[in-house]
N, C-alpha and C positions, 0 to 999 in steps of 0.2 A: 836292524831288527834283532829280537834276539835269538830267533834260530840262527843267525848269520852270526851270528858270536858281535858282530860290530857295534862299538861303541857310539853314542849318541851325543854329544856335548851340550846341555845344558844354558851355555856361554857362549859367546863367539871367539871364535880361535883367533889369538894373536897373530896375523900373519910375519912379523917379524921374528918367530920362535923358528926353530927347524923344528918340522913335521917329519912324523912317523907312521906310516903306511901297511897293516899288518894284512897278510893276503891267508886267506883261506885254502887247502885246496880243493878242487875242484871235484866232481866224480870221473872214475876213468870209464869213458863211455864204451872204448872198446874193450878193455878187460873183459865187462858188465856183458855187452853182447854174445863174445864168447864163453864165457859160460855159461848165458842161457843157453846158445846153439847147443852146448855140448851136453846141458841136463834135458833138455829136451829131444835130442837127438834129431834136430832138425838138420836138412840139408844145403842150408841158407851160405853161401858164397859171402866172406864176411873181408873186406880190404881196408886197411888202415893208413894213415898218413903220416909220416915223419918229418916235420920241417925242422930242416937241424943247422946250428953254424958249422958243422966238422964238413970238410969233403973230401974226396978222393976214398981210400980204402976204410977211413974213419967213420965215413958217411956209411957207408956199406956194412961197416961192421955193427955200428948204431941200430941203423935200419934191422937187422938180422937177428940182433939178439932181440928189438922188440915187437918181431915175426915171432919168433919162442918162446918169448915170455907170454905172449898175450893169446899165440892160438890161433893167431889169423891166417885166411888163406892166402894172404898177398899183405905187400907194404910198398908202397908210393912215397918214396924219399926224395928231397932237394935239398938244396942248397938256403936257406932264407933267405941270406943275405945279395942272391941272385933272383930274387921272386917278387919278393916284399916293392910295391910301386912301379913295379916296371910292367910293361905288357907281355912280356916274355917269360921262358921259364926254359928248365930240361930236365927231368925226371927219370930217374931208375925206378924198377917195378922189380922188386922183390917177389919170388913166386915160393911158395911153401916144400915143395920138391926141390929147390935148389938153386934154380936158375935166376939169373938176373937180365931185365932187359932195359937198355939206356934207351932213352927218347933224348937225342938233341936237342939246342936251344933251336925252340919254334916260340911262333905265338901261344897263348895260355888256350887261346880256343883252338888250335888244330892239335895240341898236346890234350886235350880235354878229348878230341876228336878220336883221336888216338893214332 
């Protein structure tokens, strides 16, 4: 479409060519949230997600600066590459005062549970 900038082909694409894939990106949804909360002066608890491939101190520092940058109360960081298909998971929670709290590898629904 053309608000999506994506092109349309006319033709049928030779599938013996190498294809070229150009991605848009997306809206940053919690940016966007946090600064409504913050022009509206709402009271609103606002938590974000970080699925990162870094981990250990890398994962935490990842996580922290995009606690800062974006404003949020909280960030829920992992691992992907431990999340993605399995039924398991374990989760740091970045809190906005400072602290971090690790959740061990549980199931995704008792870690959901909390």
């Amino acid at each position: 479409t053309p608000e999506s900038g994506a092109e349309v082909s006319k033709v049928k694409i030779d599938k013996s060519s190498p294809l070229t894939l150009r991605f848009a990106p997306t809206a940053d949804i919690l940016n966007a949230l946090c600064e409504r909360r913050a022009k509206l002066g709402a009271k609103t608890v606002i938590v974000g997600f970080a699925a990162e491939s870094a981990t250990g101190d890398e994962l935490i520092e990842i996580a922290r600066d995009k606690l800062t940058r974006k404003g949020a109360d909280g960030i829920i960081a992992n691992i992907i590459s431990e999340a993605m298909g399995t039924e398991t998971n374990q989760v740091w929670i970045l809190h906005r005062e400072g602290g971090v709290t690790h959740l061990p590898t549980a199931s995704k629904r008792e870690i959901a549970s909390g």
